[in-house]
TIVEXMAR-827585 format. One record per residue: x negated, y negated, z negated of N, C-alpha, C in turn; residue in one letter. Coordinates in steps of 0.02 Angstrom, whole numbers. Atoms other than C-alpha are relative to their C-alpha. Layout:
residues N
R    n_x    n_y    n_z   ca_x   ca_y   ca_z    c_x    c_y    c_z residuo
R      X      Y      Z      X      Y      Z      X      Y      Z       A
...
//
This chain:
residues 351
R    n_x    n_y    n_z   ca_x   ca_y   ca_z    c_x    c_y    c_z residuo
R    -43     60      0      0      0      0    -44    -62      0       X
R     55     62      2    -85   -162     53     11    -43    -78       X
R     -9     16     62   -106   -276    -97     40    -52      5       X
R    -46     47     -5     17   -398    -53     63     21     -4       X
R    -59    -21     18    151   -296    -75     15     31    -83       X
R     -7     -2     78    101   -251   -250     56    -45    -37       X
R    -38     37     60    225   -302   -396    -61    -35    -33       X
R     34     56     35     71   -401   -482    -11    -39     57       X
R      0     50    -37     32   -487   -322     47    -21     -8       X
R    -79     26      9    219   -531   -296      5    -40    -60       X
R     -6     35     55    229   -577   -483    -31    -71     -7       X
R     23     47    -27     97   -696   -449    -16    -56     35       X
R    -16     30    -60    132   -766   -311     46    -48     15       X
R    -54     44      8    294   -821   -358     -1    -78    -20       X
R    -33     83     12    354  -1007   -347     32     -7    -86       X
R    -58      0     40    470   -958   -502    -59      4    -57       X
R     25    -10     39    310   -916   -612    -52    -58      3       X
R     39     20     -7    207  -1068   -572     64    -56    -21       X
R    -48     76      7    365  -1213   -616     10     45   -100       X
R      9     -3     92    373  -1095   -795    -51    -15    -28       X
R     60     -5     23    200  -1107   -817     -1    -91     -1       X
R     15     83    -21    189  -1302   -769     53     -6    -41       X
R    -58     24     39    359  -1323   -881    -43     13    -91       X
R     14    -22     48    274  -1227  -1020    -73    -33    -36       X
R     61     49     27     93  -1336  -1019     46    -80    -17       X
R     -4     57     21    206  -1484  -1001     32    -21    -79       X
R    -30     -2     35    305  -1460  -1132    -28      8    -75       X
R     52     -6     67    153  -1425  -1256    -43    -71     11       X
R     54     60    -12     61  -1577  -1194     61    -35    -11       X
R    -46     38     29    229  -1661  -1264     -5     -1    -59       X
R     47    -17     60    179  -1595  -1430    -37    -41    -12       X
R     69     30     20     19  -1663  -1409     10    -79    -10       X
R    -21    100      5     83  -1860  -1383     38      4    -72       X
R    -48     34     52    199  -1835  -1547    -52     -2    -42       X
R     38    -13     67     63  -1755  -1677    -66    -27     37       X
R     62     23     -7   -105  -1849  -1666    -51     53     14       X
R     30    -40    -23   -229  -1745  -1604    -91    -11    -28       X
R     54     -4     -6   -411  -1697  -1660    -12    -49    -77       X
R     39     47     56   -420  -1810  -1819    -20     29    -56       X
R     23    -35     47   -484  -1790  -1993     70     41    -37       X
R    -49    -19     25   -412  -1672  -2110     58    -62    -42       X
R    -45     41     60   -357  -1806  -2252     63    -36     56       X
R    -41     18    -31   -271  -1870  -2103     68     -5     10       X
R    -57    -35     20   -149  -1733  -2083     29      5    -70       X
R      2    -42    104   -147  -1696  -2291     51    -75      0       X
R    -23     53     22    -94  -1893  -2302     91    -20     19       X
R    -66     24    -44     49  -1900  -2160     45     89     -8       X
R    -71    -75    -26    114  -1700  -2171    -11     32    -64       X
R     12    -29     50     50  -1654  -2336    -51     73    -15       X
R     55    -81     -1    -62  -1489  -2380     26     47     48       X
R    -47    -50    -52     76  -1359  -2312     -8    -32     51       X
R     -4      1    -65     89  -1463  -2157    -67      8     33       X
R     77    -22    -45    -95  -1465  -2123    -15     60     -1       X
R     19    -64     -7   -118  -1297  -2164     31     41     60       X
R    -43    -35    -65     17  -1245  -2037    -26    -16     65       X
R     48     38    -80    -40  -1374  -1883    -57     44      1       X
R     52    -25      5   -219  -1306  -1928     20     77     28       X
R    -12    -83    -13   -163  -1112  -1928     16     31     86       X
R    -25     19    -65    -57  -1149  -1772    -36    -36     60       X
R     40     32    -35   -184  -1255  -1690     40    -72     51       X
R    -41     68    -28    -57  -1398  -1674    -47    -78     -4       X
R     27     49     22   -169  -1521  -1720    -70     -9     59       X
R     15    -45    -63   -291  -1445  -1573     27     16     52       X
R    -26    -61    -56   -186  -1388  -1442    -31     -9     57       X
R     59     24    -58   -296  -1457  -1288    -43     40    -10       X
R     51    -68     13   -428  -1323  -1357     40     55    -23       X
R    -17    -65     37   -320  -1193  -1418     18     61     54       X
R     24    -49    -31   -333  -1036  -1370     61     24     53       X
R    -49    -10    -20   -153  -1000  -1316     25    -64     67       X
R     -3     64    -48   -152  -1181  -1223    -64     29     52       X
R     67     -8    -79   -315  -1121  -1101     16     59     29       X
R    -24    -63    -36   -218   -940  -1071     50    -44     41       X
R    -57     31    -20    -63  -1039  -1020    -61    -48     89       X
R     37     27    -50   -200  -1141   -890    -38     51     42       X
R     34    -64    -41   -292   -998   -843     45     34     49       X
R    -56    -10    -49   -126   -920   -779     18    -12     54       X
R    -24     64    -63    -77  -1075   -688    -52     -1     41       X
R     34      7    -52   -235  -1062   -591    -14     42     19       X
R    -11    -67    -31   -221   -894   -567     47      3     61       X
R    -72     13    -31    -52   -916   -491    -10    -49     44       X
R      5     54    -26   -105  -1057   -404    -43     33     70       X
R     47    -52    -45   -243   -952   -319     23     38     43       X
R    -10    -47    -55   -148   -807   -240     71    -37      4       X
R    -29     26    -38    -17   -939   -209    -45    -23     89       X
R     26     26    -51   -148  -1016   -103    -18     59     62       X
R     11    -42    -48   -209   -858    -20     65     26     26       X
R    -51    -18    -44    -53   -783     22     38    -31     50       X
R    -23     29    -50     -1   -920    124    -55    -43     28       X
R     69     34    -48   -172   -982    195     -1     15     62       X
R    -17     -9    -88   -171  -1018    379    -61    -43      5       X
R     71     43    -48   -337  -1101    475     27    -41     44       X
R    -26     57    -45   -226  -1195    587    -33    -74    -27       X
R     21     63     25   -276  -1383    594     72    -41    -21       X
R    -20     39     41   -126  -1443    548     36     18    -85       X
R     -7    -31     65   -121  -1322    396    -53    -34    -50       X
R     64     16     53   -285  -1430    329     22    -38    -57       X
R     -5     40     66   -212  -1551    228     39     35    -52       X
R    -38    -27     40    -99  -1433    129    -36     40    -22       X
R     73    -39     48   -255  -1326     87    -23    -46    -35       X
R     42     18     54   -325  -1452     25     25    -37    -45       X
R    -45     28     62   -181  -1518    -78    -11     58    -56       X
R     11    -83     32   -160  -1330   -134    -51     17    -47       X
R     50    -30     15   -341  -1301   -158    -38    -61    -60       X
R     19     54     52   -359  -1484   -257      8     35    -71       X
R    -38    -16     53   -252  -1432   -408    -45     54    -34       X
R     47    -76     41   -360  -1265   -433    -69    -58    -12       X
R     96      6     16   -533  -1367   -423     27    -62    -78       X
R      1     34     84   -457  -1499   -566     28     75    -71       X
R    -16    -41     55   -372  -1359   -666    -89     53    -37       X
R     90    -32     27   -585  -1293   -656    -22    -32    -27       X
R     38     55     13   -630  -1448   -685     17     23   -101       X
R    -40      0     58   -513  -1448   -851    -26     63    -55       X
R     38    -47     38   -569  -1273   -917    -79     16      9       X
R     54     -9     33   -741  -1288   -913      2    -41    -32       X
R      9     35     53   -736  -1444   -994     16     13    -71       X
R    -24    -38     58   -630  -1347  -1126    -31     68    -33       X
R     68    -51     20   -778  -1194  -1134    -63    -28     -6       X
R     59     15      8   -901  -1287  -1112    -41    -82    -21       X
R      8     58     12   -876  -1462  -1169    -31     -5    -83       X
R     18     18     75   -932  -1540  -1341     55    -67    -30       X
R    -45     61     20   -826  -1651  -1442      1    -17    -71       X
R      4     25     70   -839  -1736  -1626      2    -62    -12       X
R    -25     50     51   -834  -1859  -1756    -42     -6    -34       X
R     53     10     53   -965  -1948  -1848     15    -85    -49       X
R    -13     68     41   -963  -2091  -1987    -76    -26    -22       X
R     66     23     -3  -1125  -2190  -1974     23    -61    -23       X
R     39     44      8  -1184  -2324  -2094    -65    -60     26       X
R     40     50    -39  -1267  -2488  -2052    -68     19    -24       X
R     40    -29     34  -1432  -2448  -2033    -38     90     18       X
R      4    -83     27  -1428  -2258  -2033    -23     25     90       X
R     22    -37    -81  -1490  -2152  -1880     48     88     13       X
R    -30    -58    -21  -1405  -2005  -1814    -37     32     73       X
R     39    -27    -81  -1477  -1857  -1690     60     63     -8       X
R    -47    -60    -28  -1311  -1725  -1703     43     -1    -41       X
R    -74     15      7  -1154  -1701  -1747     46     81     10       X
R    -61    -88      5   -997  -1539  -1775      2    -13     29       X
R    -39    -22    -61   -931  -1475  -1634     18     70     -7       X
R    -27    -70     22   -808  -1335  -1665    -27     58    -41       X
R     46    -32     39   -892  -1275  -1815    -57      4      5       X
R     40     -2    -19  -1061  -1295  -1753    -34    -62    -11       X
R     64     80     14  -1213  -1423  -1776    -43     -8     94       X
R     33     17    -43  -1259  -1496  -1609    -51    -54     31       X
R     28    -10    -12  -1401  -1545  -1573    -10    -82     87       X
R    -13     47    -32  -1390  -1732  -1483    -97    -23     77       X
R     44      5    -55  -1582  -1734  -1394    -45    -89      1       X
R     23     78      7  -1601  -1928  -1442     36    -23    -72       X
R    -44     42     81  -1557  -2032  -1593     53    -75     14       X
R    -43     58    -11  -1433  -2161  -1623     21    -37    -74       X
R      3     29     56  -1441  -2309  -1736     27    -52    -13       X
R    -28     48     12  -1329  -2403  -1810    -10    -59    -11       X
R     47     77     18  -1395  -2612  -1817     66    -26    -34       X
R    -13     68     40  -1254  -2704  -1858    104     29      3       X
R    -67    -42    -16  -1048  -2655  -1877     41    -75    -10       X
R      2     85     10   -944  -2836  -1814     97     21      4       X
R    -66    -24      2   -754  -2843  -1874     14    -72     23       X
R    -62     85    -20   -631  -2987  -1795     45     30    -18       X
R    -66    -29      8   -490  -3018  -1848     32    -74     23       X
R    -43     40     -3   -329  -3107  -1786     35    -56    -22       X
R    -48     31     29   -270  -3257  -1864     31    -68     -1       X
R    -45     37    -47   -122  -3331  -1839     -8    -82      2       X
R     21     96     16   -114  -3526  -1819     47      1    -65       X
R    -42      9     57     30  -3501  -1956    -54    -16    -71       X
R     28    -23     57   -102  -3466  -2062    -61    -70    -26       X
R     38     46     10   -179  -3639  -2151      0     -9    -86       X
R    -16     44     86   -203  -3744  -2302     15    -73     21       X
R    -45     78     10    -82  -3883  -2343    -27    -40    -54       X
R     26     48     54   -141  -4034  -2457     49    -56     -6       X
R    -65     57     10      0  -4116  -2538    -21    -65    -50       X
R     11     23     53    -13  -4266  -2641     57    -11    -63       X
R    -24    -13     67     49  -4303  -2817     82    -19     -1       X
R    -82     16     -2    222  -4369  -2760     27     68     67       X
R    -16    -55    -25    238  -4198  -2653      5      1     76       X
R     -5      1    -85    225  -4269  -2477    -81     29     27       X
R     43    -38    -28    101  -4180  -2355    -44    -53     41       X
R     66     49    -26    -72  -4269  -2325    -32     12     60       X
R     23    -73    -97   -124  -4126  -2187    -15     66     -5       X
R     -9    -65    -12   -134  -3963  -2139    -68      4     29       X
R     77    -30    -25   -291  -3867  -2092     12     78     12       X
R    -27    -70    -23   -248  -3707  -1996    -80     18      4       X
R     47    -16      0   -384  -3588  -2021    -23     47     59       X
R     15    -36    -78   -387  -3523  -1823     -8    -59      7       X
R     23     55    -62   -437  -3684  -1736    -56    -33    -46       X
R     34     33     31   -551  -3770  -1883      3     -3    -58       X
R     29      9    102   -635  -3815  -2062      2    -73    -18       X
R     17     92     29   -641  -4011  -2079     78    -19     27       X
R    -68     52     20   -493  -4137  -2128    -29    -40     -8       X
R     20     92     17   -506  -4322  -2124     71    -10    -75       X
R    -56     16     17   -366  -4362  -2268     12    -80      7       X
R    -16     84     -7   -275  -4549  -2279    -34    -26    -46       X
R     67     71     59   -402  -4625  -2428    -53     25     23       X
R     63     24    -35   -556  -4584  -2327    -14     83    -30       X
R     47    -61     42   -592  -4400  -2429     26     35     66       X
R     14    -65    -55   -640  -4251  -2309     17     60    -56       X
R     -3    -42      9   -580  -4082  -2334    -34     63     62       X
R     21    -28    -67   -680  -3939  -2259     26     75    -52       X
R    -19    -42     22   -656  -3755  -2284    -86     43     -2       X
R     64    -15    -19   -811  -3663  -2310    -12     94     15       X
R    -24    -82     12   -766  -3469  -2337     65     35     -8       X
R    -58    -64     18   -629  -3336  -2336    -19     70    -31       X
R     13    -63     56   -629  -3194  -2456     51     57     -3       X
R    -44    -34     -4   -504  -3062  -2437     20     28    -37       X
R     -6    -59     45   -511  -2964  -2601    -47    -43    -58       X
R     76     46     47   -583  -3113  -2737     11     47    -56       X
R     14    -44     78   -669  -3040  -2879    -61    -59    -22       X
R     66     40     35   -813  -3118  -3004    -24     50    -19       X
R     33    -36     41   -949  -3010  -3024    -23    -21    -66       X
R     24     11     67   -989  -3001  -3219    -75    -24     -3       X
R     63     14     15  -1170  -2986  -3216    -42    -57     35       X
R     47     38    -26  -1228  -3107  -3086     46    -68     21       X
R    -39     58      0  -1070  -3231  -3104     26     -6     71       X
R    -12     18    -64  -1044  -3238  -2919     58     50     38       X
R    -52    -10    -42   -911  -3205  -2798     10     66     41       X
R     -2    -48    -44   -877  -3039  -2700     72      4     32       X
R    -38    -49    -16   -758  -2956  -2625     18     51      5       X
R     13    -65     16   -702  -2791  -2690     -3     46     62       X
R    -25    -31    -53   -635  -2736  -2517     15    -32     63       X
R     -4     48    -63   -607  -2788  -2338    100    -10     -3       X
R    -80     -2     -3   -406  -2769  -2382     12    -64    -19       X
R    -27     75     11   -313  -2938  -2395     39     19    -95       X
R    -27     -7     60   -265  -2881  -2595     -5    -67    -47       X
R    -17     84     23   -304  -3070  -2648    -61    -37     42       X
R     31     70    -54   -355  -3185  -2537      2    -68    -10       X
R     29     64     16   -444  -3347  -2551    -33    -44     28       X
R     53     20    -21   -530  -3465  -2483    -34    -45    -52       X
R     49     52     33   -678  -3588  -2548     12    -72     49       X
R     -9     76    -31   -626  -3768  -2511    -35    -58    -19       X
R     30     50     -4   -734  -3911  -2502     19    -60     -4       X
R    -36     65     21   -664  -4085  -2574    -45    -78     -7       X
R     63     64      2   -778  -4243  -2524     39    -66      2       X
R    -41     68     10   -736  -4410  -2607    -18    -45     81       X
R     21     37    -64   -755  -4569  -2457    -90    -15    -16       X
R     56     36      3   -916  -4606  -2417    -70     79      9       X
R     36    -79     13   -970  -4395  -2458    -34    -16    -73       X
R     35     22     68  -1035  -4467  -2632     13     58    -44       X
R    -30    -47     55   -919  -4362  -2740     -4     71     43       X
R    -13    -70    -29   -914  -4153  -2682     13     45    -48       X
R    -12    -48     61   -828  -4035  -2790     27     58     67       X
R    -49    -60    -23   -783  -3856  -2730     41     63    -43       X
R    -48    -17     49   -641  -3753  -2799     34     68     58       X
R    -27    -56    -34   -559  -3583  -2733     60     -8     -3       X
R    -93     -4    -18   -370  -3581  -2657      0     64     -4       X
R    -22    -75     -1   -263  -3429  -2704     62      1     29       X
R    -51     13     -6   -159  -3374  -2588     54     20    -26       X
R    -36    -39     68    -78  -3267  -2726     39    -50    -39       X
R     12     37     83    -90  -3397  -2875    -13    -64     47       X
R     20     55     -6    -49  -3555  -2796    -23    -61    -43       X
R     -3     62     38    -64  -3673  -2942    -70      5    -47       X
R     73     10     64   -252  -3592  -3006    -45    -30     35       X
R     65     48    -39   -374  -3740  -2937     25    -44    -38       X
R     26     56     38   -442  -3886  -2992     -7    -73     53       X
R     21     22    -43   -443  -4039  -2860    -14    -59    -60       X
R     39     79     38   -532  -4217  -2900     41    -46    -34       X
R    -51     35     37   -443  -4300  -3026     90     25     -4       X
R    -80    -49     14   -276  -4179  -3006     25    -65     50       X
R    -45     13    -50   -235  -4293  -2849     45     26     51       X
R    -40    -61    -52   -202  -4169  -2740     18     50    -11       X
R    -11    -73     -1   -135  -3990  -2721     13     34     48       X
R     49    -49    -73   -198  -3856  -2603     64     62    -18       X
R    -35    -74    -12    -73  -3726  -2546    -21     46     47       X
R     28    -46    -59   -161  -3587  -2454     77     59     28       X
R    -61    -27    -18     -4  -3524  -2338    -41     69     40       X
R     19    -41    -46    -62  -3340  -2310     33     17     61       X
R    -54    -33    -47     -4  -3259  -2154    -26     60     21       X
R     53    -62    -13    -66  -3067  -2138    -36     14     71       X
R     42     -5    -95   -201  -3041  -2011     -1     83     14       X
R      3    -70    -20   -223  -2892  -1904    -65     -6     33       X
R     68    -11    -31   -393  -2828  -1821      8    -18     90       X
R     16    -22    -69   -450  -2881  -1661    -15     22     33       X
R     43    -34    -32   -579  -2807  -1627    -59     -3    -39       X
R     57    -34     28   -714  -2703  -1697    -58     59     46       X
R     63     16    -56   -886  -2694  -1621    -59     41    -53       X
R     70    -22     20  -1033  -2554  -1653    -59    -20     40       X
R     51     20    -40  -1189  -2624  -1602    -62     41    -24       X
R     42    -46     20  -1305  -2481  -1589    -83      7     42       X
R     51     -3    -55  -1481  -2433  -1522    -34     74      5       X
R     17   -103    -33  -1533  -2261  -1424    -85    -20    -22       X
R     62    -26     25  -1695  -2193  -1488    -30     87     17       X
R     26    -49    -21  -1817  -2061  -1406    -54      3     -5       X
R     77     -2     10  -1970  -1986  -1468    -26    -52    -39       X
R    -13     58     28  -1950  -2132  -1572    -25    -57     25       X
R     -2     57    -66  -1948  -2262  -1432     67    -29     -5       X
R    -55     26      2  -1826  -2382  -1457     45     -8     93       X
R     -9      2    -53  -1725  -2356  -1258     52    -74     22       X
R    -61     59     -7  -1587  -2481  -1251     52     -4    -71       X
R    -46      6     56  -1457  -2572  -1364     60     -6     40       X
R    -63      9    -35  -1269  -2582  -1328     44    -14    -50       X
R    -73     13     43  -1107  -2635  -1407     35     55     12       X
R    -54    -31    -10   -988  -2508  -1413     60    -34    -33       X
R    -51      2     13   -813  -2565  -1418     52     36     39       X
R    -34    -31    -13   -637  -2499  -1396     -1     -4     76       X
R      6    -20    -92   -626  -2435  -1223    -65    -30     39       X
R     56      4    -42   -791  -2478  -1169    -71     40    -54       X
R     53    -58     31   -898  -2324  -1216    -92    -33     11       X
R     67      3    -20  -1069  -2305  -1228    -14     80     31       X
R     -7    -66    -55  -1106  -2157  -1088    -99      4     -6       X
R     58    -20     16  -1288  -2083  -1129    -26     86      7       X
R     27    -86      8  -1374  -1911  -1080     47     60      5       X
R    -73    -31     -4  -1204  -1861  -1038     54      5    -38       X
R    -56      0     53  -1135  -1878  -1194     37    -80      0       X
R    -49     86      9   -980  -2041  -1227      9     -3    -77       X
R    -23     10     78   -970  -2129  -1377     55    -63    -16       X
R    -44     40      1   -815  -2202  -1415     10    -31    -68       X
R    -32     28     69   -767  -2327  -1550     86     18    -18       X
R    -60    -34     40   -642  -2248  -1658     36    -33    -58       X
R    -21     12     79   -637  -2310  -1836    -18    -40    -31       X
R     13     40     64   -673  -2404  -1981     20     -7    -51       X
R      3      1     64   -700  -2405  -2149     43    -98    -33       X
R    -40     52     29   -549  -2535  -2228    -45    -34    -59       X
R     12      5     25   -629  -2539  -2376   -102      4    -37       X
R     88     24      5   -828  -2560  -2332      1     14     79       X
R      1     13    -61   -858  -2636  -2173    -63     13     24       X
R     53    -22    -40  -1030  -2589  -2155     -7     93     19       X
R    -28    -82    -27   -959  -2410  -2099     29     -3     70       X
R    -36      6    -57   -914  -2371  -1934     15     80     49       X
R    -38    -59    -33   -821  -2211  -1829     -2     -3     44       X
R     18    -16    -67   -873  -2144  -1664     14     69     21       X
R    -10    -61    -74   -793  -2013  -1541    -49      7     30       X
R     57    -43    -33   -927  -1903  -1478     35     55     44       X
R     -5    -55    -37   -889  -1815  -1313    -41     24     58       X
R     48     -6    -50   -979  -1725  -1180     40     49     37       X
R    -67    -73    -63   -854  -1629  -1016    -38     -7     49       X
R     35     -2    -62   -966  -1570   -905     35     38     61       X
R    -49    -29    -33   -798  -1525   -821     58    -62     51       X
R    -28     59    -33   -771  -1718   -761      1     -9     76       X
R     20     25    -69   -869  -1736   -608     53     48     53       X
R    -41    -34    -46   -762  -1583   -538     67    -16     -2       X
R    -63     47     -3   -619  -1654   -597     20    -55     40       X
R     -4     62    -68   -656  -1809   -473     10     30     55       X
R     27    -31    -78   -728  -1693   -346    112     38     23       X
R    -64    -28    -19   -507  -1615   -354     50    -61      6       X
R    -20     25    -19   -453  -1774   -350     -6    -54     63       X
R      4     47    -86   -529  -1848   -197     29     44     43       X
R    -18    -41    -61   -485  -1678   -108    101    -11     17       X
R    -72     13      4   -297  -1711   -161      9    -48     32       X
R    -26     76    -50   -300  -1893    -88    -21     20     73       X
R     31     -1    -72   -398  -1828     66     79     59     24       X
R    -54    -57    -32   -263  -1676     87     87    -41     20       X
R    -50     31    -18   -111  -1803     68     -6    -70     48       X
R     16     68    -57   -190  -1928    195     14     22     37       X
R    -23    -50    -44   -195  -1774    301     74     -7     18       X
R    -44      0    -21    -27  -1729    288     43    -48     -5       X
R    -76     63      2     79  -1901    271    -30    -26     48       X
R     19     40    -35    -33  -1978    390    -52      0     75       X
R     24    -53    -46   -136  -1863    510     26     22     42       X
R    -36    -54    -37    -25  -1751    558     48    -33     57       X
R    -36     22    -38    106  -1867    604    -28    -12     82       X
R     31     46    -90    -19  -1952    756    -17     57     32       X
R     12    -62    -43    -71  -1784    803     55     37     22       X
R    -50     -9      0    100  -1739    817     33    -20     77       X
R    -14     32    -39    135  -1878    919    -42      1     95       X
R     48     26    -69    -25  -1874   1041     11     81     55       X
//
């Protein structure tokens, strides 16, 4: 019996087993957009509790892009995809572009599982400062080939114009406003300057050395240091606004009163500025920020994270898919195969 008449060919072959299979990845890669994918444990523990991480984990919900049951389900599909293609392969020329639509789909679905056998992927938390040469990867210590060193970790943040200090005087009318997005210096109406000199997000007084910190990068009391210069700059007193505790400051002679109007900020943007090291040769420096990797020796390092509560910490996505380039190489053949047939065929058709 030739092998095309086989019941596993047939099985194979079928249209009907290649729309379950494509229903059945899509439908797990729906999964994957609800539950976050790939992060730390405390992650899961925080948002699903112990039981739920233990389950995701067990299940490999938390994983499913590597899991083992997700790369059979692909393997299938490019099985199926395969002796779809052969059983109806024809050499005709105007059969080319539908081969190579056909034959696209299998070279990304290759592309896709090697990157998933043979890719690398992790998570590291590097201090300012600190050097790194490897990193987990699916239980494993790998083994990076160069170093990478953290110089400097740069947080922005958003804030709004809402967000100023008001200076009222003693009969309660408003002398001026000083929004702390556009500027630090005030002229007031008797000739005294107000400037702003610092923001503090978290005031504390260290005991032992009397001076100012901040316990945390969290907005838990926020302050600034305001600068109060009689006319002329003669007189200069400075005094901390709370935006908590509006009424604890001190201004020059109790003329004025400083209302710091918080307004909560959000992050703009957070910036690792790192430098590659080989043989201990300093090679190049780079910023890594969100969506603009740093791409090195094949490996990508993406900005991920940050430490809320100590900003000289910073979180980097480590990946390496040496399953990309073929992944391109299936999608040029796909655009070349549907140029073919939407746009080829027709004129050859015609001539």
């Amino acid at each position: 019996m030739p092998i095309k008449q086989t019941k596993i060919w047939r099985f194979f072959s079928s249209i009907k087993l290649a729309i379950w299979l494509l229903s059945i990845i899509a439908a797990l890669s729906l999964v994957g957009t609800f539950i976050p994918q790939n992060e730390d444990a405390s992650f899961y523990i925080e948002r699903f509790g112990s039981a739920g991480f233990n389950f995701l984990s067990k299940a490999g919900l938390n994983n499913i892009y590597s899991a083992w049951w997700f790369i059979i389900f692909l393997i299938l599909l490019a099985f199926n995809l395969l002796i779809c293609l052969l059983n109806r392969v024809s050499f005709k020329l105007r059969m080319l572009g539908t081969l190579l639509a056909h034959f696209s789909i299998l070279v990304i679905l290759s592309g896709a599982l090697i990157g998933l056998f043979f890719g690398e992927k992790g998570y590291i938390k590097i201090k300012e400062g600190e050097t790194i040469n490897s990193f987990v990867s699916k239980n494993r210590l790998v083994k990076l080939g160069f170093s990478l060193r953290l110089d400097d970790f740069i947080y922005e943040e958003h804030i709004d114009v809402k967000e100023k200090l008001i200076i009222y005087a003693k009969d309660g009318s408003v002398l001026g406003e000083l929004s702390l997005s556009q500027g630090n210096d005030l002229k007031l109406p008797g000739g005294e300057s107000v400037r702003i000199l610092r923001f503090i997000p978290d005031f504390s007084m260290d005991i032992t050395t009397k001076q100012v910190v901040s316990r945390s990068s969290e907005p838990k009391n926020p302050a600034i240091e305001v600068e109060l210069s009689a006319s002329g700059g003669k007189d200069t007193k400075t005094l901390w606004v709370f935006a908590h505790f509006p009424d604890i400051h001190d201004a020059l002679g109790k003329d004025y009163k400083f209302v710091y109007q918080w307004v909560n900020r959000r992050p703009k943007d957070f910036i690792s500025r790192v430098t590659i090291l080989k043989e201990g040769k300093e090679i190049f420096e780079k910023d890594i920020k969100v969506n603009f990797p740093l791409e090195f020796n094949g490996y990508s390092f993406f900005q991920s994270s940050y430490d809320k509560e100590n900003l000289s910490w910073s979180g980097l996505q480590i990946n390496k898919d040496p399953g990309v380039p073929i992944v391109y190489l299936g999608f040029i053949l796909l655009i070349s195969g549907l140029i073919i047939i939407f746009y080829i065929n027709p004129l050859l058709r015609r001539a």
